[in-house]
N, C-alpha and C positions, 0 to 999 in steps of 0.2 A: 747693404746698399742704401744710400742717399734717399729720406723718402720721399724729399723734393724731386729728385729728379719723374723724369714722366715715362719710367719705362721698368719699373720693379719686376718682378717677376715672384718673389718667395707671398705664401700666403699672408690675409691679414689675420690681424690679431683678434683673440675671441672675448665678448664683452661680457660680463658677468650678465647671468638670466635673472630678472627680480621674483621671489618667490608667486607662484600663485598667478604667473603672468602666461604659462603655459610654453613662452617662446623668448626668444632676447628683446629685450626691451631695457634703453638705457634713459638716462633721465637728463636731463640739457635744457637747452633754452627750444619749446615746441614751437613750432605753427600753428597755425590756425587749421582749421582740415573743412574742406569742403564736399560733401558727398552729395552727391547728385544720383538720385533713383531713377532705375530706370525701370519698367514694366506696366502694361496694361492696368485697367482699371479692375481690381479684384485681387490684382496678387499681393496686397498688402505695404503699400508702401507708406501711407499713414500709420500703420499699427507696428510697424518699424522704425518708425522717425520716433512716434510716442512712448514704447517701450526702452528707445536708449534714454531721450529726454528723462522717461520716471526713473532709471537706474545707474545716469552717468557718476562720474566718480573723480567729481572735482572740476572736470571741463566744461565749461557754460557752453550750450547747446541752444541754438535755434531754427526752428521749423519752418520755411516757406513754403506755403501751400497756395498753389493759385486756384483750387477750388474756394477759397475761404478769406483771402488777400482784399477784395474788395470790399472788405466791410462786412463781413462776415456773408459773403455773397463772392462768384467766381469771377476774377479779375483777367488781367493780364501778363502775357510775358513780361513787358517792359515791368510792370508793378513787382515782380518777382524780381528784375533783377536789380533795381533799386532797395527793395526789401533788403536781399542779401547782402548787395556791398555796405548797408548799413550797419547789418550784423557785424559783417566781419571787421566793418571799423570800430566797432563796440568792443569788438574783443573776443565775440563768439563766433564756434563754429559753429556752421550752418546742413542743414539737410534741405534740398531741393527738392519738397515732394507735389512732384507731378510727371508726366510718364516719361516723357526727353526719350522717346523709342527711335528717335529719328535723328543721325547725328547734327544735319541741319540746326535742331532741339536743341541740341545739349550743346552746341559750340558757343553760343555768346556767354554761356554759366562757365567754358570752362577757359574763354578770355577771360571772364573779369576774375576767377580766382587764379589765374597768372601773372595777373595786372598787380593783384595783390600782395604779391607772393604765399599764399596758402597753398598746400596740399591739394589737389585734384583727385578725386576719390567718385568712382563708379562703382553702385552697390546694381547688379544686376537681376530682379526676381524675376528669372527665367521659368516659371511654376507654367503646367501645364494650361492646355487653352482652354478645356472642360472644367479646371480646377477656378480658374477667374471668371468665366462664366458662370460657372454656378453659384458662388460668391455675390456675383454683380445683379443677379437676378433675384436670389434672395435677402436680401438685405434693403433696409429699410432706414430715412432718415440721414442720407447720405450728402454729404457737405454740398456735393458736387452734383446731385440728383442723379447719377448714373447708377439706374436702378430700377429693377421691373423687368416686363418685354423687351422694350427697347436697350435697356443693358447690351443682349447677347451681339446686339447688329453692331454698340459703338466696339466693344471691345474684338470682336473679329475682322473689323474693318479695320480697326489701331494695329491688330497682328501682321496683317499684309504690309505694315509696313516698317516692319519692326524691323533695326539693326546693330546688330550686335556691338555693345562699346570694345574699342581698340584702344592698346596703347597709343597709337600714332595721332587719335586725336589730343592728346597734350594729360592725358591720365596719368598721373601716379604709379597710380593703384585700381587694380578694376576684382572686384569680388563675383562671382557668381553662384545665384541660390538658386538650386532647383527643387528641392524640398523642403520641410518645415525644418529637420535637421541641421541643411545646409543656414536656413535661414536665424535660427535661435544661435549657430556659431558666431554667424555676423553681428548679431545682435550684440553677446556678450563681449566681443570683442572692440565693439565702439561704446561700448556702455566702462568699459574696464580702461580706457585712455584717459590717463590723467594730461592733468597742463601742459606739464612739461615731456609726451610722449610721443613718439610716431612710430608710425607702422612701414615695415616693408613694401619695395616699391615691388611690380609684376604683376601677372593675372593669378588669380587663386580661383578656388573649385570648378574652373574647369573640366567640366566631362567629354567622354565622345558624343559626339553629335546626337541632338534629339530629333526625331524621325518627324516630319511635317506633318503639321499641325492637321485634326481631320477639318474638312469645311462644316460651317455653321448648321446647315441646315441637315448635315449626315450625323451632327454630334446632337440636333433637336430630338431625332428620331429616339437615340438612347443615351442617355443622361444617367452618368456613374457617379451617385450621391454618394455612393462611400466612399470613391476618392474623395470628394469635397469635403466632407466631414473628418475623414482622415489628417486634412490639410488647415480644417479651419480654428483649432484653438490652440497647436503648441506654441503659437509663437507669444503671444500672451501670458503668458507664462515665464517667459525670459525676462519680464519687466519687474516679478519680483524677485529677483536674482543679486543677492549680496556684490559690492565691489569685491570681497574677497575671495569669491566663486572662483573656481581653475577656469581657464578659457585654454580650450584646444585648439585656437585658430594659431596658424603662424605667424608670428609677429617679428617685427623688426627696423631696427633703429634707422633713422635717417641720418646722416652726417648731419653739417650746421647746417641752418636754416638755407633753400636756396631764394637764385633771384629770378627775378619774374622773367625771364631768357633761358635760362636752362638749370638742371637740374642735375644734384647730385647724388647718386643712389649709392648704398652699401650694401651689398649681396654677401652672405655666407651660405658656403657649399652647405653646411650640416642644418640650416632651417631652411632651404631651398628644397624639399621634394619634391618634385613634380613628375604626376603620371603618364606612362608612354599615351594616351589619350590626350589627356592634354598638351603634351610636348607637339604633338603632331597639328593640331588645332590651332597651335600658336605661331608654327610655321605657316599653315595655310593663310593664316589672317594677317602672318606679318611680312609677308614672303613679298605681299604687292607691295609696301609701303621700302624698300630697295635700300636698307639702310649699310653706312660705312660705320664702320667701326676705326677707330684708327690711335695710335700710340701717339704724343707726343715725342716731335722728331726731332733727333738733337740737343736734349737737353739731359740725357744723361751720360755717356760715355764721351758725347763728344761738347759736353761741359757748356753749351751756350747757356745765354741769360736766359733767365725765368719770366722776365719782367717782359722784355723786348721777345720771347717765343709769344709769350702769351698774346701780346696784342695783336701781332702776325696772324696764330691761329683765328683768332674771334673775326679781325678785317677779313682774310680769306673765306671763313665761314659764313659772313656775312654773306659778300658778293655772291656767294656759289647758293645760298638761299634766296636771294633777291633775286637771281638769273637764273634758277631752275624751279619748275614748281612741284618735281614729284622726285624724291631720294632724300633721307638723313641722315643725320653726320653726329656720329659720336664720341667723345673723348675718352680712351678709357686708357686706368691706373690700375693697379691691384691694391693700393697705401688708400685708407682713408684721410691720413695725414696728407697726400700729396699738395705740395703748394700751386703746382702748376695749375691742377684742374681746380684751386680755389680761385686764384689768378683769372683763369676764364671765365670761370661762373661768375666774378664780379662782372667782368668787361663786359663777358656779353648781357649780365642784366643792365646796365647804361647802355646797350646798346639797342636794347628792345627784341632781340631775334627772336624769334618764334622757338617755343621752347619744346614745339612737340617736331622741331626741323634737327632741333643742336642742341644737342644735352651733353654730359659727362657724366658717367660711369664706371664706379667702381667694381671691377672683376679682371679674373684673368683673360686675355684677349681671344684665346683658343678654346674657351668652354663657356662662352655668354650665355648660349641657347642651356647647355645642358648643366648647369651650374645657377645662372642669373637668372634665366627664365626670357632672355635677350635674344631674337631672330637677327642675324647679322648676316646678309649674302657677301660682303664683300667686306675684309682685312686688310689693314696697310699691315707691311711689315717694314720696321726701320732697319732697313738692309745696309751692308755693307757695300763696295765699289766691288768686288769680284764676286755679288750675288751668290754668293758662297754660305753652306749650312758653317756655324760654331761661332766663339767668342760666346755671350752672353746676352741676358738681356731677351727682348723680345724676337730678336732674331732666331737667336737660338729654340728659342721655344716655340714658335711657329713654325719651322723647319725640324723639328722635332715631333710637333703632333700633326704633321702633314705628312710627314716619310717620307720616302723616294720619291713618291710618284713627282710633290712640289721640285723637288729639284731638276729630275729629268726635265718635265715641262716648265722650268723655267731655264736651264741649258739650251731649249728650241726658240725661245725669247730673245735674250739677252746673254750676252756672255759678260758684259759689262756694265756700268753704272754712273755717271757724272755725277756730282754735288747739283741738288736743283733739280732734279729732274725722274722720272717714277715711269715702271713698265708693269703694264696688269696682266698676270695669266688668269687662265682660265685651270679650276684646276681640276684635277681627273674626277669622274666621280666614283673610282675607286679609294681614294685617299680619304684616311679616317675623318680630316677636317667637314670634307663632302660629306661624307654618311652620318654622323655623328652630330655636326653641328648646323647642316645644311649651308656652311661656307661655298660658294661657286668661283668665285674670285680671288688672288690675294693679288695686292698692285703693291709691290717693291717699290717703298720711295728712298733717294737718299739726299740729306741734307749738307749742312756747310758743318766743319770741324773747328774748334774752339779749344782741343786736348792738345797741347805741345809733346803728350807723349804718343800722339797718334799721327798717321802720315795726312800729308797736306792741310797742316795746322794754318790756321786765316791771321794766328799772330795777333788776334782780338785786335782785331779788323772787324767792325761790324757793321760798317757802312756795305763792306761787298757782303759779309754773313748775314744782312736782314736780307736783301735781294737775293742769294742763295735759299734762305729759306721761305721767303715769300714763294718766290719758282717753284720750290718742290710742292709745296702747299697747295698752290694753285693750281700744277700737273695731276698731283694726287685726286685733287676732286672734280677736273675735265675727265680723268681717266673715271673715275669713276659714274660721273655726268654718262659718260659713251656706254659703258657697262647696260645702263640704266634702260636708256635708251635704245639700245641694239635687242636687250630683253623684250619692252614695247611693242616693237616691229614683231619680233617673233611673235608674240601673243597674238596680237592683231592680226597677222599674218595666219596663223592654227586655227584662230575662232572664224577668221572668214572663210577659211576651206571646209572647216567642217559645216557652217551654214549654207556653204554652197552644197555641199554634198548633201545634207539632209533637207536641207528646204524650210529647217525649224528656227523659228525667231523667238528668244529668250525674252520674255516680259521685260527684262532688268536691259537689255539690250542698246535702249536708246537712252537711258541714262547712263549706261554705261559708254557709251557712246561719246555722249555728251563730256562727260570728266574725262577721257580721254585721251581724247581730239586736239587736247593743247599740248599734254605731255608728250606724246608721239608726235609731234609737227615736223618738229628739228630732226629728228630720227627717221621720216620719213621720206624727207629732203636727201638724207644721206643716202638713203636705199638707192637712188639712183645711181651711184658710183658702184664700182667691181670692187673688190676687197682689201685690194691692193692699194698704199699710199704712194700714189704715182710722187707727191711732192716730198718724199721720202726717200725714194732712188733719186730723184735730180738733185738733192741733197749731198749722197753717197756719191754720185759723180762728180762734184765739186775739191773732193778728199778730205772733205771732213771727217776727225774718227766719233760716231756712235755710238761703235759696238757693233756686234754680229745679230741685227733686226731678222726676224722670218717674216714671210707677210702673212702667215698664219696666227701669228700673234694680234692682242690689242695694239700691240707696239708702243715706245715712247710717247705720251702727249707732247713733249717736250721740243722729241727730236725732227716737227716739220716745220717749229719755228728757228732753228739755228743760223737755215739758208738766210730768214727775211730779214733774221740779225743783222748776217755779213753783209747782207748784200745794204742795209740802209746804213750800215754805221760811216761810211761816207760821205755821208748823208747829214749825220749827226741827229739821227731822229731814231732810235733804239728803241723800240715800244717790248714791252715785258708781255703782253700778253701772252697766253696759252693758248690753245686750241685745240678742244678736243677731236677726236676723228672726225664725228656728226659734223661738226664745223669746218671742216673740208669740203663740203660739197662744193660751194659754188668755185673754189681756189680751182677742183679738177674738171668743172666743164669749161673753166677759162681755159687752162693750159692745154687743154685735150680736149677740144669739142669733136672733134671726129668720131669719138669714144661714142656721139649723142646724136650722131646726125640722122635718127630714124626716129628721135623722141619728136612728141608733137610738142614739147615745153619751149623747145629750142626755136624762134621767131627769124632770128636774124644771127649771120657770125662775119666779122672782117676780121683785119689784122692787131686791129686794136681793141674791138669788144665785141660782147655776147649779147644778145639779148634775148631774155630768159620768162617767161610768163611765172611768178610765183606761185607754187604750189599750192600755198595756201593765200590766197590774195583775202585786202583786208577788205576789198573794195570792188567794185563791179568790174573796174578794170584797172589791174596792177602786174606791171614788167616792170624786170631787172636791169638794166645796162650794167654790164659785168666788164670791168678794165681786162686787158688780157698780160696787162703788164705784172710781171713778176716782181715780187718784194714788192707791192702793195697792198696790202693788207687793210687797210682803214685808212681815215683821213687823216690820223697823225702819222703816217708815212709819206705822207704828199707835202713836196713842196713846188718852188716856184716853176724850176723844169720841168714840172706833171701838168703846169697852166694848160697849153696846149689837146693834152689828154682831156682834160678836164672839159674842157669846149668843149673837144669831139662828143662825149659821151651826153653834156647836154642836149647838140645840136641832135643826134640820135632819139635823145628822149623827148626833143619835141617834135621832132617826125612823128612818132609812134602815137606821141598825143593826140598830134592830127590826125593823122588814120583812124584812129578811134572816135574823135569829133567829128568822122563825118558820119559813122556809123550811128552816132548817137549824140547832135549836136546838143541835149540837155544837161552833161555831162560836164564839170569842170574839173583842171587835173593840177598838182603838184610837184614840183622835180624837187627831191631834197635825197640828203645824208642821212645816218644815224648816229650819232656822236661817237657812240658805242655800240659796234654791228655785234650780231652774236654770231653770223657768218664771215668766214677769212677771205677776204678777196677784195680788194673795193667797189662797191656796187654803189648805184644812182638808183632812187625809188622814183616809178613814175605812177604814180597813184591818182583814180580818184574819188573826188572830197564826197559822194556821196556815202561811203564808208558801209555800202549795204552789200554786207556777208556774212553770213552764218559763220564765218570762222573768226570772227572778230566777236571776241566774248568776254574781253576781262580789263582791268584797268589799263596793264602793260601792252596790250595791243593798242588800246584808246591810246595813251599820252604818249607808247612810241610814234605816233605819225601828228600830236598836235600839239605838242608840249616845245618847246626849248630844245628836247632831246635831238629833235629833228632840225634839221639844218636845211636851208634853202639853197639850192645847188648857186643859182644867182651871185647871191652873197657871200659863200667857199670860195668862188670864181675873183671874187671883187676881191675880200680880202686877200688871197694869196697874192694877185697880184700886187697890191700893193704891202701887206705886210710876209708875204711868204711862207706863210702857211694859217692852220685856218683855226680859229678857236672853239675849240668843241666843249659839249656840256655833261662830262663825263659822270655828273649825278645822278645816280639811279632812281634817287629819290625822287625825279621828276618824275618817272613811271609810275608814283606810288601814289600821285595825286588825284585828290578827286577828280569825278569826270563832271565835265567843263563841254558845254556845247559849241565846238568850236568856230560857229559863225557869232552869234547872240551871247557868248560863256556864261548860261543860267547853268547852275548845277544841276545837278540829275544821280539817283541813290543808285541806279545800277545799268548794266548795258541795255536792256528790253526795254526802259524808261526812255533810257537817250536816243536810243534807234527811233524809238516812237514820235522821239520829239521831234530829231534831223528832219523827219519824212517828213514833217508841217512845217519848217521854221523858213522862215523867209528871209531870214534877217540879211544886211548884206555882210560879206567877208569882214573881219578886222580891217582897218586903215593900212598896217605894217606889209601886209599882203596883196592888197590892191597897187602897192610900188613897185617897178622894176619889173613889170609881167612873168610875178612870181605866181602866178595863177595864170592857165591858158585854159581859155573859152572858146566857144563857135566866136562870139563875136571880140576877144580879141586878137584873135588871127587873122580876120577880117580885117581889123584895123592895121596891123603890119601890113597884111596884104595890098592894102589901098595904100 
């Protein structure tokens, strides 16, 4: 098979081992490699950086040390990470040494070597707490003065808040030492990297879990000097170590260089071992970060371009990273050759994505975990239109290492498939994929055809085949979005019953709390619906064919926007978007507010709208006016016959205004749009501008309510009427902008700054704002009133 195409299946090929190198190692054009230490003061992270420096093997190495950066005196972050980008513009790799225990720590060291495109590399000395303690206390002369008595208190207090490096912070490669053993392999094996070498991506010495640490003052009482001694000279030792020395670590090649967006890794089964300990470990750790895995769709059997998939996938990848902040998306080959995922990796490094969000991956799709060392909850499969096991390709082999059970439960799915459009089962956790690989999902997508020797060839037509693929692309990762998010709730939902049942609150609790609180928002909004996609039988009543939907299924993302298709293209206003489940909520309390009428959310309901208290409001006080009108969807559904509508839901949202100005006439309020809602239905925000709530926490909340993004209902109204529909500002980019105080727009580094600021700022509104009483006060209601 074609090893352009993006959907190989036969194994890759095996690269000659260089003698003496212990593992595959091929020679190419290298990276640069940036290793970042992580461990308390004591576990030897200096004597680690120093013994590859004395023994490297042709690779210029440099050490930053923020004990010693200051002039040979303890400096700062920022001085370390200036330090390093300098190195790596020199040409050398770099060792981070200082303890980075806290990912907080280590994220700006592992922007900038993304930025750079280098290797990301976490070396972990995970060595016991009495083992660094006893270290830190005896030891004299210490760059960083952490040494003596007071030793024992920094480094115990540093443990509490130690956390373990993960792939999904944007690593490579992450090494774990838990003894001197573990730690002289690491050694040798950063010391044996020549120029032109790289190392295998995944986590390595991984063990089972080490038992919690004892506390400080239980480990004063008895102090085990032979473990310490035990522990304190092998590693010294590694530094006179020949380059020709064997190294037993695993090693392994990288493809070509990647770009500072994503990454592309070469896994082989035969230097892949990894311990049932470990394997488990890396599920527990990677299990929250909800990653897709997913084939390049269409561009092998059914022959579309390489050039035009590619840009599709990376814009699709894009948006679904910029609109969701917790799930990953990966591309995966089994060809190292493949052109496609070279194709992406360019695009998406000009495109800047976050590379620990959208990578690409070479392995077979069906054994990432137990092959690649890759936790993958959820699998696309490039299915066929009759959802049917055979033919070849990834189909065939995921339908193969799933068994029955995938088929059965996908028969209760779907009987059928459209071009464009993808259905997720859930699938048994009997099926080998479940047990074996920790798979919970595969979502069937299918694409647009391009083979004239296959049925409903597009006749390279690919004005309709980019939009065919764009749709399935974009289904594939709402479905997946929904997956994500329905997991959330459950969790959420588990941890607050067992809190309620035991009365016990977990230390980690409110930080956990805190990260969150934004990923479940959308997911919790949903919770309010039954399970059923009520806009999915009004669909079926219409006699559109589907397919045979169960509502026990995730069901099509696809198939709730087909109605709002038909019903606008009269219209001439056809919006592409998707919508995943979660994204349904407000569509079903428009249509079916009866479903809600015990909810306290629900304020108000007429013929025409809902109005809905936000769940998560961004502001002291913010309602929904929710249109009740069908096939409206957002503001590029609306034209000049919704004028009317449009009123209405104003005139609504300035009632509500006042109601509320009387309760608290200090209070100013805003009626606007979102250019780009992430909820289906047309909704009116009546917000107000003092923005003080705890659930307003990140950029995208800030600039969706004061950027461009947002739209002034006033001015929607004025335009349509006179131009007929309304000009939205569909760049998400605007979300991405600094935050901007939006009375005074002095800047401000993050949201606790800017809250801090609003509560003092006096300043009056913008000019553009104070026109058209697109702000409604105590006193200018007063003034209509008069």
């Amino acid at each position: 098979m074609d090893p352009d195409a993006g959907a190989t299946t036969a194994a890759p090929s095996t690269s000659a081992a260089i003698p003496g190198a212990g593992a595959e190692m091929r020679e190419g054009v290298g990276k640069h490699v940036m290793v970042i230490l992580v461990g308390p003061p004591g576990s030897g992270k200096s004597t680690f950086a120093e013994a590859v420096l004395n023994a490297a093997s042709g690779r210029p190495w440099a050490r930053v040390c923020q004990d010693t950066i200051g002039k040979g005196k303890t400096g700062t972050k920022i001085q370390c990470l200036k330090a390093a980008a300098d190195a790596l513009k020199d040409g050398k790799s770099v060792f981070i040494d200082r303890c980075n225990l806290e990912r907080e720590q280590r994220a700006d060291f592992v922007k900038l070597g993304c930025t750079v495109q280098a290797d990301v590399h976490a070396v972990f000395l995970d060595l016991p707490a009495k083992v660094c303690i006893s270290r830190s206390v005896s030891r004299t002369n210490h760059e960083g003065n952490v040494q003596g008595g007071m030793a024992a208190m920094v480094v115990n207090r540093m443990l509490k808040k130690k956390e373990t490096p993960l792939l999904t912070e944007g690593f490579s490669r992450i090494v774990v030492c838990q003894d001197d053993d573990d730690i002289k392999k690491a050694v040798d094996t950063y010391s044996a990297l020549g120029p032109s070498d790289s190392l295998a991506s995944g986590v390595f010495g991984q063990k089972s879990k080490v038992p919690v640490q004892a506390g400080i003052m239980r480990f004063l009482k008895k102090v085990d000097t032979s473990s310490a001694e035990k522990s304190s000279g092998a590693m010294i030792s590694s530094s006179g170590r020949k380059p020709g020395q064997q190294d037993t670590s695993p090693k392994q090649v990288n493809p070509e260089a990647v770009g500072a967006s994503s990454m592309e890794v070469e896994n082989k089964s035969n230097n892949m071992k990894i311990n049932e300990e470990k394997s488990k470990e890396s599920v527990s750790s990677d299990i929250n970060s909800h990653t897709l895995a997913f084939p390049s769709i269409s561009t092998a059997d059914f022959q579309f371009d390489l050039e035009r998939a590619s840009e599709i996938i990376v814009d699709t990848a894009s948006e679904f990273v910029q609109k969701h902040d917790n799930g990953r998306l990966v591309l995966v080959d089994l060809s190292q050759k493949s052109r496609i995922l070279s194709l992406v990796k360019d695009r998406a490094a000009k495109k800047n994505i976050d590379s620990s969000r959208f990578f690409t991956f070479v392995g077979d799709i069906t054994r990432l975990k137990s092959k690649g060392g890759l936790q993958c909850n959820v699998i696309a499969n490039a299915a066929n239109w009759r959802l049917k096991a055979g033919g070849g390709g990834v189909n065939a082999a995921i339908f193969n290492a799933a068994g029955e059970d995938l088929q059965r439960a996908t028969k209760e799915c779907a009987d059928t498939l459209r071009p464009g459009s993808s259905v997720a089962v859930a699938l048994p956790s009997t099926s080998h994929l479940h047990q074996q690989e920790g798979v919970t999902h595969v979502i069937h997508v299918l694409g647009p055809n391009m083979n004239p020797m296959r049925p409903d060839c597009l006749k390279n037509d690919y004005t309709k085949g980019c939009k065919i693929l764009n749709d399935a692309y974009t289904s594939l990762f709402e479905n997946f979005a929904s997956i994500v998010e329905s997991h959330t709730v459950k969790q959420n939902d588990e941890t607050s019953s067992k809190k309620s049942a035991s009365g016990v609150i977990s230390p980690n609790d409110s930080k956990m709390k805190r990260q969150d609180s934004h990923d479940s928002e959308r997911a919790k909004k949903y919770k309010l619906l039954p399970p059923i996609l009520t806009s999915r039988q009004n669909h079926e009543h219409k006699g559109t064919n589907t397919g045979n939907y169960h509502d026990k299924s995730m069901g099509s993302s696809d198939a709730p926007n087909q109605a709002r298709e038909e019903d606008s293209k009269n219209n001439g206003a056809v919006t592409n978007k998707t919508w995943g489940n979660w994204a349904q909520a407000l569509y079903e309390v428009a249509m079916h507010p009866e479903k809600y009428k015990n909810s306290d959310s629900i304020l108000e309901t007429s013929d025409e709208v809902v109005v809905l208290k936000d769940l998560y409001p961004k502001a002291k006080k913010h309602v929904l006016v929710i249109s009740r009108r069908d096939g409206l969807d957002s503001l590029a559904d609306v034209n000049k016959e919704h004028l009317p509508l449009l009123r209405s839901m104003h005139s609504v949202g300035v009632k509500w205004a006042q109601k509320f100005l009387e309760e608290d006439a200090s209070l100013t309020f805003r009626l606007g749009y979102h250019s780009v809602p992430s909820m289906r239905q047309l909704h009116l925000h009546v917000i107000s501008q003092d923005f003080n709530s705890p659930i307003l926490k990140n950029k995208k909340h800030w600039n969706s309510f004061t950027s461009a993004f947002f739209l002034d209902s006033v001015d929607v109204m004025e335009e349509i009427d006179q131009q007929g529909c309304a000009t939205i500002s569909p760049d998400e980019k605007l979300l991405a902008m600094e935050l901007r105080c939006h009375r005074c727009r002095s800047a401000h580094p993050n949201i606790p700054k800017l809250k801090s600021h609003i509560a003092a700022c006096k300043s009056s509104f913008p000019s553009h704002l104070l026109k058209k009483d697109k702000l409604l006060s105590a006193s200018t209601l007063r003034k209509d009133s008069a």
